[in-house]
C-alpha positions as MATLAB code, in Angstrom:
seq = 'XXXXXXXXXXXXXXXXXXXXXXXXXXXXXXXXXXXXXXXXXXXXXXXXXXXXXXXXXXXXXXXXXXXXXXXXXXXXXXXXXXXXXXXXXXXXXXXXXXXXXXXXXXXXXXXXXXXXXXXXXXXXXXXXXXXXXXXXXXXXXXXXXXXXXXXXXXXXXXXXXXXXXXXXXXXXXXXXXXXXXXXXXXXXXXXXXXXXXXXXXXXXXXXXXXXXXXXXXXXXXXXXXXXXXXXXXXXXXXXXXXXXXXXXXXXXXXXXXXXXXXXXXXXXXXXXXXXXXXXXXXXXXXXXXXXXXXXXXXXXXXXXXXXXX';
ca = [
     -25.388   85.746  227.888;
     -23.330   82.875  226.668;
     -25.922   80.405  226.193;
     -28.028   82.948  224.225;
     -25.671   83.877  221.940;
     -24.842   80.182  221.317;
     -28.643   80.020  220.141;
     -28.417   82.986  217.891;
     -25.540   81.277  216.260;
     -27.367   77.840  215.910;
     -29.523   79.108  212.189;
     -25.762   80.195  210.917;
     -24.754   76.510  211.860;
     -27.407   75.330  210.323;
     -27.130   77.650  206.970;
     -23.595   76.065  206.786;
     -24.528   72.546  207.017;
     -27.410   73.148  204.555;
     -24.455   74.382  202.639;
     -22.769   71.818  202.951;
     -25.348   69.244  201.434;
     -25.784   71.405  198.390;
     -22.184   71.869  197.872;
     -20.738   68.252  198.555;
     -22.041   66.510  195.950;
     -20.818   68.685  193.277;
     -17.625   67.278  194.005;
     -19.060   63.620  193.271;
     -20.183   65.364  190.140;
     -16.881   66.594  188.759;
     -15.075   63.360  189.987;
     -17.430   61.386  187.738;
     -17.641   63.024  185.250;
     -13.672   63.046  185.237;
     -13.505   59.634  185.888;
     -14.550   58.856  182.113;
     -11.222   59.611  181.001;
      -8.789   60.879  184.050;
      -7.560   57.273  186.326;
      -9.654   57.580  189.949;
      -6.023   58.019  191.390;
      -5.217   60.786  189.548;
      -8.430   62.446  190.949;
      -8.354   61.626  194.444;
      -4.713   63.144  193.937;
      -5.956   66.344  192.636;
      -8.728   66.479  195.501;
      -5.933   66.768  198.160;
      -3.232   68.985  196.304;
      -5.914   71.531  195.214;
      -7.248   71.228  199.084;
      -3.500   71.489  200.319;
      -2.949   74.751  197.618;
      -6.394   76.403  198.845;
      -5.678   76.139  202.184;
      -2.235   77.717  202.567;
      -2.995   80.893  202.192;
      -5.934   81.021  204.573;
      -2.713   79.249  206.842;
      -0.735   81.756  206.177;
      -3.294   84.974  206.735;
      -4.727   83.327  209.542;
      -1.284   83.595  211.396;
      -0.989   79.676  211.654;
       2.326   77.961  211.756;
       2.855   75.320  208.768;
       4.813   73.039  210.765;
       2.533   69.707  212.413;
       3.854   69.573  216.254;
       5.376   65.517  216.112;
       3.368   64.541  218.794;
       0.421   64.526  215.929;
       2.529   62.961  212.904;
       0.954   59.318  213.641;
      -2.146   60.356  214.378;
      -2.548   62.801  210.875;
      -1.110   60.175  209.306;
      -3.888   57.677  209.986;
      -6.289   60.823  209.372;
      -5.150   61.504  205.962;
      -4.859   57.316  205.345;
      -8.355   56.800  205.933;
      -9.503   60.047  204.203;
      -7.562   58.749  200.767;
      -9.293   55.382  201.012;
     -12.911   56.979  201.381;
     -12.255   58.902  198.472;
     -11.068   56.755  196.257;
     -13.263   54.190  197.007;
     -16.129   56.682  196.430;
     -15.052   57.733  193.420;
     -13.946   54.982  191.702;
     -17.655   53.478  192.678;
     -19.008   57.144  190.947;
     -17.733   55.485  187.628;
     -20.257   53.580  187.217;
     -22.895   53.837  189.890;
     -25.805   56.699  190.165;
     -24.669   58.990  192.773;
     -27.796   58.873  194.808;
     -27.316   55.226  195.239;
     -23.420   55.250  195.825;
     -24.137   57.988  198.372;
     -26.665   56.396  200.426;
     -24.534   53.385  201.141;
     -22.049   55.797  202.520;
     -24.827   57.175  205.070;
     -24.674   54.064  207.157;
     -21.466   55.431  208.377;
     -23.077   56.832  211.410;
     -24.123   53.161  212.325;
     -20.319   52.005  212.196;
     -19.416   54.444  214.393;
     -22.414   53.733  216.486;
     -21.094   49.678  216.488;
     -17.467   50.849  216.735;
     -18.049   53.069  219.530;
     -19.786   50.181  221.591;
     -17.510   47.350  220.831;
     -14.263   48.908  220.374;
     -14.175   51.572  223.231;
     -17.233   50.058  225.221;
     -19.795   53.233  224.419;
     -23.329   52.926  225.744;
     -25.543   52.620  223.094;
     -29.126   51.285  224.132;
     -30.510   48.689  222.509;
     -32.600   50.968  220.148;
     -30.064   52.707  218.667;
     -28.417   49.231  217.492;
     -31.954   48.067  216.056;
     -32.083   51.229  214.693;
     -28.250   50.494  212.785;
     -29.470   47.274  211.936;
     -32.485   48.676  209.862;
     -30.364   51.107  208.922;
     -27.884   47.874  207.118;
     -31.076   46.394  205.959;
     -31.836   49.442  204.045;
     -27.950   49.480  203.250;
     -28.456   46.023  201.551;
     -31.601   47.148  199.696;
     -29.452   49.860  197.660;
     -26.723   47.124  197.175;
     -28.689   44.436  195.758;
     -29.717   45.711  192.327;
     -26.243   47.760  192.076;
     -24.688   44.603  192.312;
     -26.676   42.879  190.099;
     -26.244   45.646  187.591;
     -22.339   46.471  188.413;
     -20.923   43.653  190.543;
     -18.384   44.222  193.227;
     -18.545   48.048  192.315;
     -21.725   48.230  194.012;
     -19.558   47.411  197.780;
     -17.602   50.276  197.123;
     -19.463   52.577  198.674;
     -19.348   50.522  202.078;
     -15.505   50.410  202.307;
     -16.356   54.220  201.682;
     -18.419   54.632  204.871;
     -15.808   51.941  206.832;
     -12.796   54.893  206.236;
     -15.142   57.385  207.103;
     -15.524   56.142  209.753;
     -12.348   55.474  211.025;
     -11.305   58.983  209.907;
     -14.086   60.609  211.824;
     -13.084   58.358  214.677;
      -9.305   59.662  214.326;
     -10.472   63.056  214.233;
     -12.187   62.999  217.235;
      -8.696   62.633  219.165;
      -7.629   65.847  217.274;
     -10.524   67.677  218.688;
      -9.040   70.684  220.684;
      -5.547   69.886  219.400;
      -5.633   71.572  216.011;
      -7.613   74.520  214.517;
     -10.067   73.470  212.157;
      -8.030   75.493  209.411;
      -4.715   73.679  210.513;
      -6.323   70.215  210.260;
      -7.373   70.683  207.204;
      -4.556   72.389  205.495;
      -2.208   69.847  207.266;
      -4.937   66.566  206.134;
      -4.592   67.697  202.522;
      -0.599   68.611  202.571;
      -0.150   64.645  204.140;
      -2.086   62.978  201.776;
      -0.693   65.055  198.718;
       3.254   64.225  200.352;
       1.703   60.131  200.445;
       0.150   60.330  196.950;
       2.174   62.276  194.373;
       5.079   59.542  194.304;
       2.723   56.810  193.931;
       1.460   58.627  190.769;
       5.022   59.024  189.985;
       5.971   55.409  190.123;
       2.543   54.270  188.276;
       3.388   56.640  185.576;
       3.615   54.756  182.583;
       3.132   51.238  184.187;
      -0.802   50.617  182.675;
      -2.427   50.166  185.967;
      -5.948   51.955  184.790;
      -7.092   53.263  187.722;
      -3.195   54.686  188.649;
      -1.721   55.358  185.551;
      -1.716   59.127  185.257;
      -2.940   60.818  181.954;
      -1.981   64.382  181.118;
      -5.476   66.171  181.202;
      -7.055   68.339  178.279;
      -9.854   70.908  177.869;
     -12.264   71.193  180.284;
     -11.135   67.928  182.566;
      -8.856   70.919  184.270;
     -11.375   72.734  185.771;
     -13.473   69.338  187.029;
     -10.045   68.194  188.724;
      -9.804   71.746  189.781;
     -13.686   71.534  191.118;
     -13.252   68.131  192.983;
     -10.717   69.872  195.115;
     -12.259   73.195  195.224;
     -15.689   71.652  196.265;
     -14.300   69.311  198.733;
     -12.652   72.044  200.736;
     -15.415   74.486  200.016;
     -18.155   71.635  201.784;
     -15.542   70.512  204.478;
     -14.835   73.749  205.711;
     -18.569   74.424  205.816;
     -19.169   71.508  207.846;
     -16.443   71.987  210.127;
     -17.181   75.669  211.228;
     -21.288   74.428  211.571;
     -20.336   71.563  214.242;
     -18.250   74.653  215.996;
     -20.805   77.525  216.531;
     -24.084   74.342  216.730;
     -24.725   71.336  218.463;
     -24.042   68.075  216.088;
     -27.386   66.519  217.254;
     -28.737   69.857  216.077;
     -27.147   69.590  212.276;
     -27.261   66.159  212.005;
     -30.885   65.645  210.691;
     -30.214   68.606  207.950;
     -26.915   66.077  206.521;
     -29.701   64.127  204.729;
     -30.233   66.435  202.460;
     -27.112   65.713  200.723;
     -29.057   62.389  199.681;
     -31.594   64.880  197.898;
     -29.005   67.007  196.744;
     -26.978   63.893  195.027;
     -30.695   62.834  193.516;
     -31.210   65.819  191.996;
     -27.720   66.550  190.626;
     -27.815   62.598  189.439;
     -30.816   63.313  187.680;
     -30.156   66.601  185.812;
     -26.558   65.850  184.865;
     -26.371   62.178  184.718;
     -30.452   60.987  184.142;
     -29.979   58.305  186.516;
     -32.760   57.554  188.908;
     -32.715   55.142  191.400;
     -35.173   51.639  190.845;
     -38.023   51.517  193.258;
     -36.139   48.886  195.507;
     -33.443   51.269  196.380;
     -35.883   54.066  196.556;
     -36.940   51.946  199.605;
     -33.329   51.231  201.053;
     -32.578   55.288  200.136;
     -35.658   55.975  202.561;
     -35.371   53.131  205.372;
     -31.497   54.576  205.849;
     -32.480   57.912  206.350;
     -35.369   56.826  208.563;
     -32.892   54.816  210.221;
     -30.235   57.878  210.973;
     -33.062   60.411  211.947;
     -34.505   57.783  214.633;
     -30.423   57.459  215.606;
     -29.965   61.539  216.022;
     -33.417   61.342  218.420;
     -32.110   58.735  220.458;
     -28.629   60.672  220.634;
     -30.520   63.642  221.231;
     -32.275   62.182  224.361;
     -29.832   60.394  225.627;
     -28.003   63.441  226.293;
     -30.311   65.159  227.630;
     -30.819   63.146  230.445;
     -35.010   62.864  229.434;
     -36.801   59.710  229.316;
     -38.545   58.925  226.206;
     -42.127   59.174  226.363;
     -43.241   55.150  226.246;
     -44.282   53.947  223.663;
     -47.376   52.338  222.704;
     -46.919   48.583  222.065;
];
Protein backbone atom coordinates (compact mmCIF):
# COMPACT_ATOMS: atom_id res chain seq x y z
CA UNK A 1 0.00 0.00 0.00
CA UNK A 2 2.84 2.26 0.90
CA UNK A 3 4.99 1.72 -1.95
CA UNK A 4 2.03 2.30 -4.34
CA UNK A 5 1.00 5.31 -3.12
CA UNK A 6 4.63 6.56 -3.17
CA UNK A 7 4.31 5.90 -7.08
CA UNK A 8 1.09 7.74 -7.46
CA UNK A 9 2.79 10.64 -5.86
CA UNK A 10 5.98 10.42 -8.10
CA UNK A 11 4.03 12.63 -11.48
CA UNK A 12 3.09 15.37 -8.55
CA UNK A 13 6.95 15.31 -7.75
CA UNK A 14 7.68 15.57 -10.94
CA UNK A 15 4.94 18.47 -11.85
CA UNK A 16 6.78 20.37 -9.01
CA UNK A 17 10.20 20.05 -10.22
CA UNK A 18 9.03 20.88 -13.78
CA UNK A 19 7.79 23.81 -11.83
CA UNK A 20 10.51 24.52 -10.54
CA UNK A 21 12.62 24.92 -13.85
CA UNK A 22 10.03 27.24 -15.28
CA UNK A 23 9.80 29.29 -12.25
CA UNK A 24 13.58 29.65 -11.16
CA UNK A 25 14.83 31.52 -13.70
CA UNK A 26 12.42 34.26 -13.49
CA UNK A 27 14.17 35.18 -10.53
CA UNK A 28 17.56 35.50 -12.63
CA UNK A 29 15.31 37.62 -14.76
CA UNK A 30 14.18 40.23 -12.27
CA UNK A 31 17.69 40.24 -10.57
CA UNK A 32 19.13 41.34 -13.92
CA UNK A 33 17.16 43.31 -14.98
CA UNK A 34 17.46 45.12 -11.46
CA UNK A 35 20.93 44.91 -11.49
CA UNK A 36 21.09 47.85 -14.18
CA UNK A 37 20.47 50.28 -11.61
CA UNK A 38 19.84 48.57 -7.94
CA UNK A 39 23.82 47.42 -6.34
CA UNK A 40 23.84 43.23 -6.57
CA UNK A 41 23.91 43.55 -2.65
CA UNK A 42 20.99 45.31 -2.37
CA UNK A 43 19.28 42.47 -4.37
CA UNK A 44 20.58 39.48 -2.88
CA UNK A 45 19.32 41.45 0.33
CA UNK A 46 15.88 41.76 -0.90
CA UNK A 47 15.91 37.95 -2.09
CA UNK A 48 16.23 36.83 1.60
CA UNK A 49 14.01 39.51 3.49
CA UNK A 50 11.12 39.04 0.98
CA UNK A 51 11.84 35.03 1.45
CA UNK A 52 12.07 35.61 5.36
CA UNK A 53 8.52 37.97 5.11
CA UNK A 54 6.77 35.18 2.81
CA UNK A 55 7.56 32.57 4.88
CA UNK A 56 6.34 33.65 8.32
CA UNK A 57 3.09 33.36 7.91
CA UNK A 58 3.05 29.91 6.37
CA UNK A 59 5.38 29.51 9.99
CA UNK A 60 2.98 30.78 11.79
CA UNK A 61 -0.33 28.84 10.20
CA UNK A 62 1.56 25.85 9.94
CA UNK A 63 1.84 25.74 13.85
CA UNK A 64 5.77 25.98 13.69
CA UNK A 65 7.75 27.54 16.44
CA UNK A 66 9.99 30.66 15.24
CA UNK A 67 12.68 29.97 17.54
CA UNK A 68 16.01 27.76 15.79
CA UNK A 69 16.78 24.96 18.63
CA UNK A 70 20.89 26.13 19.37
CA UNK A 71 22.06 22.93 18.63
CA UNK A 72 21.43 24.14 14.75
CA UNK A 73 22.73 27.91 15.08
CA UNK A 74 26.30 26.86 13.51
CA UNK A 75 25.12 24.71 11.22
CA UNK A 76 22.18 27.42 9.66
CA UNK A 77 24.68 29.70 9.89
CA UNK A 78 27.01 28.05 7.38
CA UNK A 79 23.62 27.24 5.41
CA UNK A 80 22.57 30.72 5.01
CA UNK A 81 26.64 31.76 4.43
CA UNK A 82 26.94 29.70 1.51
CA UNK A 83 23.40 30.43 0.17
CA UNK A 84 24.37 34.47 0.21
CA UNK A 85 27.58 33.76 -1.68
CA UNK A 86 25.75 31.66 -4.51
CA UNK A 87 23.51 34.37 -4.95
CA UNK A 88 25.42 37.06 -5.16
CA UNK A 89 27.87 35.62 -7.13
CA UNK A 90 25.09 34.62 -9.59
CA UNK A 91 23.73 37.69 -9.81
CA UNK A 92 26.29 39.95 -9.96
CA UNK A 93 27.60 37.54 -13.03
CA UNK A 94 23.63 38.14 -14.49
CA UNK A 95 24.92 41.81 -15.04
CA UNK A 96 26.53 41.19 -17.72
CA UNK A 97 26.43 37.61 -18.86
CA UNK A 98 23.40 35.80 -20.93
CA UNK A 99 21.60 33.80 -18.46
CA UNK A 100 21.73 30.59 -20.36
CA UNK A 101 25.43 30.74 -20.24
CA UNK A 102 25.81 31.98 -16.52
CA UNK A 103 23.40 29.16 -15.66
CA UNK A 104 25.05 26.33 -17.22
CA UNK A 105 28.30 26.92 -15.43
CA UNK A 106 26.32 26.61 -12.28
CA UNK A 107 25.08 22.97 -13.44
CA UNK A 108 28.45 21.46 -12.81
CA UNK A 109 27.54 21.71 -9.24
CA UNK A 110 26.44 18.17 -9.15
CA UNK A 111 30.10 17.20 -10.17
CA UNK A 112 31.54 19.14 -7.01
CA UNK A 113 29.52 17.39 -4.91
CA UNK A 114 30.26 14.23 -6.75
CA UNK A 115 34.37 15.18 -6.13
CA UNK A 116 33.55 16.50 -2.64
CA UNK A 117 31.70 13.57 -1.63
CA UNK A 118 34.69 11.20 -2.66
CA UNK A 119 37.57 13.15 -1.36
CA UNK A 120 36.24 14.89 1.54
CA UNK A 121 34.01 12.17 3.24
CA UNK A 122 35.53 9.15 1.19
CA UNK A 123 32.07 8.42 -1.00
CA UNK A 124 32.26 5.67 -3.60
CA UNK A 125 32.01 7.05 -6.77
CA UNK A 126 33.18 4.62 -9.68
CA UNK A 127 35.40 5.66 -11.98
CA UNK A 128 32.65 6.61 -14.56
CA UNK A 129 30.94 8.92 -12.72
CA UNK A 130 34.34 11.01 -12.25
CA UNK A 131 35.00 10.78 -16.18
CA UNK A 132 31.68 11.66 -16.46
CA UNK A 133 32.46 15.15 -14.00
CA UNK A 134 35.41 15.63 -15.90
CA UNK A 135 33.49 15.99 -19.29
CA UNK A 136 31.14 17.57 -17.49
CA UNK A 137 34.29 20.57 -16.52
CA UNK A 138 35.32 20.29 -20.07
CA UNK A 139 31.98 21.38 -21.17
CA UNK A 140 32.16 23.84 -18.06
CA UNK A 141 35.29 25.42 -19.73
CA UNK A 142 33.66 25.54 -23.19
CA UNK A 143 30.88 28.09 -21.80
CA UNK A 144 33.74 29.99 -19.97
CA UNK A 145 36.04 30.59 -22.70
CA UNK A 146 34.22 33.06 -24.95
CA UNK A 147 32.45 34.68 -21.70
CA UNK A 148 35.73 35.44 -20.64
CA UNK A 149 36.96 36.66 -23.62
CA UNK A 150 33.91 38.84 -23.96
CA UNK A 151 33.54 39.81 -20.02
CA UNK A 152 36.73 38.80 -18.21
CA UNK A 153 36.76 37.52 -14.70
CA UNK A 154 32.84 37.92 -14.72
CA UNK A 155 32.63 34.96 -16.77
CA UNK A 156 34.14 32.67 -13.30
CA UNK A 157 31.39 33.89 -11.46
CA UNK A 158 29.18 31.47 -12.12
CA UNK A 159 31.68 28.68 -10.80
CA UNK A 160 32.15 30.23 -7.30
CA UNK A 161 28.23 30.07 -7.81
CA UNK A 162 28.09 26.27 -8.19
CA UNK A 163 31.24 25.95 -5.37
CA UNK A 164 28.49 27.58 -2.56
CA UNK A 165 25.96 25.54 -3.92
CA UNK A 166 27.52 23.12 -3.26
CA UNK A 167 28.62 23.49 0.02
CA UNK A 168 25.09 24.65 0.94
CA UNK A 169 23.52 21.55 -0.47
CA UNK A 170 26.22 19.66 1.37
CA UNK A 171 25.20 21.57 4.75
CA UNK A 172 21.74 20.83 4.14
CA UNK A 173 22.07 17.40 3.93
CA UNK A 174 22.99 17.30 7.82
CA UNK A 175 19.64 19.18 8.38
CA UNK A 176 17.79 16.46 6.68
CA UNK A 177 15.23 15.10 9.28
CA UNK A 178 16.13 17.89 11.71
CA UNK A 179 13.99 20.71 10.38
CA UNK A 180 10.70 20.89 8.36
CA UNK A 181 11.21 21.96 5.01
CA UNK A 182 9.00 25.14 5.88
CA UNK A 183 11.22 25.82 9.06
CA UNK A 184 14.47 25.62 7.05
CA UNK A 185 13.50 27.82 4.84
CA UNK A 186 11.81 30.46 6.82
CA UNK A 187 14.76 30.17 9.34
CA UNK A 188 17.61 30.22 5.97
CA UNK A 189 16.03 33.49 4.84
CA UNK A 190 15.46 35.17 8.53
CA UNK A 191 19.63 34.33 9.08
CA UNK A 192 20.79 35.69 6.09
CA UNK A 193 18.43 38.86 6.27
CA UNK A 194 19.80 39.27 10.38
CA UNK A 195 23.73 38.84 8.48
CA UNK A 196 22.92 41.22 5.59
CA UNK A 197 20.81 44.25 6.52
CA UNK A 198 23.74 45.87 8.70
CA UNK A 199 26.19 45.37 6.07
CA UNK A 200 23.85 47.44 3.80
CA UNK A 201 23.65 49.72 6.68
CA UNK A 202 27.31 50.34 7.08
CA UNK A 203 27.89 50.52 3.07
CA UNK A 204 25.25 53.09 2.96
CA UNK A 205 26.71 56.02 1.59
CA UNK A 206 30.37 54.68 1.38
CA UNK A 207 30.44 54.29 -2.86
CA UNK A 208 31.21 50.67 -2.91
CA UNK A 209 28.99 49.97 -6.31
CA UNK A 210 28.01 46.74 -5.86
CA UNK A 211 27.06 47.56 -1.80
CA UNK A 212 26.09 50.91 -1.76
CA UNK A 213 22.33 50.85 -1.37
CA UNK A 214 20.10 53.08 -3.68
CA UNK A 215 16.55 53.95 -2.71
CA UNK A 216 14.50 52.14 -5.53
CA UNK A 217 11.83 53.83 -7.92
CA UNK A 218 9.00 52.70 -10.23
CA UNK A 219 8.85 49.44 -11.27
CA UNK A 220 12.49 48.21 -9.71
CA UNK A 221 9.96 47.47 -6.53
CA UNK A 222 8.17 44.84 -7.86
CA UNK A 223 11.52 43.07 -9.63
CA UNK A 224 13.17 43.22 -6.00
CA UNK A 225 9.83 42.08 -4.84
CA UNK A 226 9.90 39.16 -7.72
CA UNK A 227 13.55 37.99 -6.98
CA UNK A 228 12.34 37.10 -3.56
CA UNK A 229 8.95 36.02 -4.42
CA UNK A 230 10.33 33.67 -7.22
CA UNK A 231 13.10 32.31 -5.22
CA UNK A 232 10.82 31.05 -2.51
CA UNK A 233 8.08 30.22 -4.94
CA UNK A 234 10.91 27.66 -6.99
CA UNK A 235 12.61 26.55 -3.64
CA UNK A 236 9.64 25.50 -2.02
CA UNK A 237 8.68 23.65 -5.20
CA UNK A 238 11.79 21.83 -5.24
CA UNK A 239 11.86 21.00 -1.75
CA UNK A 240 8.32 19.37 -1.42
CA UNK A 241 9.25 17.31 -5.08
CA UNK A 242 12.53 15.62 -3.45
CA UNK A 243 9.89 14.74 -0.41
CA UNK A 244 6.92 12.86 -2.05
CA UNK A 245 9.82 11.48 -5.31
CA UNK A 246 12.97 9.91 -5.52
CA UNK A 247 15.91 12.61 -6.41
CA UNK A 248 17.33 10.19 -9.08
CA UNK A 249 13.76 10.34 -10.34
CA UNK A 250 13.63 14.45 -10.63
CA UNK A 251 16.97 14.94 -11.32
CA UNK A 252 16.99 14.51 -15.19
CA UNK A 253 13.75 16.99 -15.39
CA UNK A 254 16.32 19.97 -13.44
CA UNK A 255 17.76 20.47 -16.97
CA UNK A 256 15.13 22.04 -18.12
CA UNK A 257 15.86 25.06 -16.21
CA UNK A 258 18.83 25.39 -18.85
CA UNK A 259 15.92 25.61 -21.55
CA UNK A 260 13.87 27.62 -19.47
CA UNK A 261 16.88 30.33 -18.85
CA UNK A 262 17.40 30.08 -22.96
CA UNK A 263 14.20 30.94 -23.67
CA UNK A 264 13.58 33.67 -21.08
CA UNK A 265 17.31 35.02 -22.22
CA UNK A 266 16.11 35.16 -25.56
CA UNK A 267 12.66 36.83 -25.35
CA UNK A 268 13.57 39.37 -22.68
CA UNK A 269 17.19 39.90 -23.08
CA UNK A 270 17.95 38.67 -27.12
CA UNK A 271 20.96 37.01 -26.02
CA UNK A 272 21.80 33.69 -27.54
CA UNK A 273 24.53 31.71 -26.73
CA UNK A 274 27.71 31.39 -29.64
CA UNK A 275 27.93 27.97 -31.12
CA UNK A 276 30.99 27.05 -28.82
CA UNK A 277 28.98 27.29 -25.72
CA UNK A 278 26.05 25.79 -27.42
CA UNK A 279 28.47 22.79 -27.31
CA UNK A 280 29.68 23.20 -23.57
CA UNK A 281 25.61 24.00 -22.75
CA UNK A 282 25.01 20.40 -24.32
CA UNK A 283 28.23 18.28 -23.22
CA UNK A 284 27.20 19.49 -19.37
CA UNK A 285 23.89 18.31 -19.57
CA UNK A 286 25.03 15.13 -21.31
CA UNK A 287 27.45 14.95 -18.66
CA UNK A 288 24.75 15.22 -15.55
CA UNK A 289 22.15 12.86 -17.28
CA UNK A 290 25.00 10.05 -17.74
CA UNK A 291 25.79 11.06 -13.74
CA UNK A 292 21.86 10.55 -12.59
CA UNK A 293 22.10 6.88 -14.63
CA UNK A 294 25.07 5.88 -12.93
CA UNK A 295 23.47 7.14 -9.49
CA UNK A 296 20.46 5.49 -10.50
CA UNK A 297 22.19 2.05 -10.88
CA UNK A 298 24.34 2.19 -8.40
CA UNK A 299 21.57 2.16 -6.07
CA UNK A 300 19.87 -0.22 -7.30
CA UNK A 301 22.20 -2.77 -6.79
CA UNK A 302 21.99 -3.75 -10.99
CA UNK A 303 24.94 -4.18 -13.06
CA UNK A 304 25.14 -2.15 -16.08
CA UNK A 305 24.62 -3.93 -19.16
CA UNK A 306 28.48 -3.98 -20.75
CA UNK A 307 29.22 -2.06 -22.98
CA UNK A 308 30.42 -2.47 -26.36
CA UNK A 309 34.08 -1.37 -26.75
Amino acid sequence: MNSTSTTDRIPLGMALIVGFCLTAPLLDVCAKLAADVIPVGQITTARFAVQTALMLPVCWAMGFGLRLPRTLWWLMALRAIFLILSTYLIIAALRFMPLADALAIVFVEPFIILLFGKWMFGELVGPRRLFAALIGFSGCLLVIQPSFAAFGYVALLPLGTAVSFAAYVLVTRSLRGRLHPVEMQFQTGLVATIMLVPLMALSNGTGWDTLDPVWPTGITWALLFGVGFFATLAHMMMTYALTIAPAATLAPLHYLEIITAAVLGYLVFDDIPNGLALWGIVIIMVSGLYVVHRERVTARGIPAPIEPL
